[in-house]
N, C-alpha and C positions, 0 to 999 in steps of 0.2 A: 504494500500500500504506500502511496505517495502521497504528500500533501502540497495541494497547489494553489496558490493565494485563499489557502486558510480551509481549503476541501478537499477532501480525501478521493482520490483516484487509485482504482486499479487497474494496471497494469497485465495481459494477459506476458503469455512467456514470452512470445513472439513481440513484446512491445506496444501491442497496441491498446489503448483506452477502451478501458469498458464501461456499460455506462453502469451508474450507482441508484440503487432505488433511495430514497431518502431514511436514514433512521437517526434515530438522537437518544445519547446514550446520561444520563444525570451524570456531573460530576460526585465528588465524594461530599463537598457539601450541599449540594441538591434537598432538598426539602420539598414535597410537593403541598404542604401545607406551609403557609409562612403565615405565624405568628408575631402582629406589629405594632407599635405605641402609637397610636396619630400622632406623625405630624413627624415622625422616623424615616429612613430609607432604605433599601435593600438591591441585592442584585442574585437574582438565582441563574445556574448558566449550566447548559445544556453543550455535550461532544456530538457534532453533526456531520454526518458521510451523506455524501449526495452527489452525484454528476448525472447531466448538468447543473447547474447551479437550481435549485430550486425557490419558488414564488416563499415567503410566509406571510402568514394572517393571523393577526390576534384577535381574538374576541375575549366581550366581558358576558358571560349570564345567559350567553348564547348570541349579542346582540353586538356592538360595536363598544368600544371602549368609551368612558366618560369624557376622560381628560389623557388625550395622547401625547401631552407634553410630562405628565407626571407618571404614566403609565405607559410602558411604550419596551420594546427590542432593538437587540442589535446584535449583528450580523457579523462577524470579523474574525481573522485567524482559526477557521474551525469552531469555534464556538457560537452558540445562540443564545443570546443572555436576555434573561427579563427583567424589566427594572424598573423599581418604585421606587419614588423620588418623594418624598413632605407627603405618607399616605394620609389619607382622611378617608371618614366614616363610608361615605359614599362609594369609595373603592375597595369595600369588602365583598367578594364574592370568588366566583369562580373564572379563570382565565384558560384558554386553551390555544396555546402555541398549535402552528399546524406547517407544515413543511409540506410542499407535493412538486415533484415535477414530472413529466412523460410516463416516466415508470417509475412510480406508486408516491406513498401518500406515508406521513407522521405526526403523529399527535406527544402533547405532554401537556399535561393537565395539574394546574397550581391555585391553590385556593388561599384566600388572601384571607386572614382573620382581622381585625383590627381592633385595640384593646383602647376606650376612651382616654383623653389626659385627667390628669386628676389633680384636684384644685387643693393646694394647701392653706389650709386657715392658720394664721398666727394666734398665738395664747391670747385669751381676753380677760383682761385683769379688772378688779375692780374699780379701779381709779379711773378706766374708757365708760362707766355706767353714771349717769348723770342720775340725782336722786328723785326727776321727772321722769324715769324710766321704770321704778320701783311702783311697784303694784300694792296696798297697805293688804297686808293678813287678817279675814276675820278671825274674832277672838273667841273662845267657846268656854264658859263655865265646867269646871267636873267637877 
């Protein structure tokens, strides 16, 4: 196997190019679920063989992405990477990379979770309570 501007060729004995049906292999740290903070980034990336060069397509939930400037692939040195960039609420679901060229088709399927931010309260002492805040106690005989 030969890699040629970043895609993998074989080579028959006699020298000449075969073609490559597409497949995409996870790397080691590959995650098909990716667990994220809002407002975090990430990049999951995928080893891809394919000749000729194969089309891809991302979609979100079945349907087109929200925001393909924060959501969005790339293509380069054999690898196919997915990348969230500042996620938010709205970009949790399900994404499916799709690779196809003449002879045949790949999928890899990644599911975005996304975990709200969380708001920290400072100590409130008593000296922040004006005694217009204070509510009086009924009193009760026993």
């Amino acid at each position: 196997m030969l890699f040629l501007a970043g895609l993998a060729l074989c080579l028959s004995e006699y020298g000449d190019v075969n073609t490559v049906s597409p497949s995409l292999t996870p790397d080691s740290t590959f995650k098909d679920t990716l667990t994220m903070k809002a407002g975090s980034s990430t990049t999951a990336s995928l080893t891809l063989a394919a000749f000729p060069l194969p089309s891809v397509t991302l979609t979100f939930n079945g349907g087109s992405v929200l925001d393909d400037k924060r959501v969005s692939f790339k293509l380069a040195d054999g690898k196919l990477s997915f990348i969230v960039e500042k996620v938010q609420k709205e970009d949790a679901g399900q994404y499916v990379l799709t690779v196809e060229n003449q002879f045949g088709k790949a999928t890899a399927t990644i599911t975005v979770v996304v975990l709200g931010k969380y708001i920290r309260f400072n100590r409130l002492s008593t000296s922040h309570v004006a005694s217009s805040m204070c509510l009086p106690l009924p009193l009760f005989d026993t």
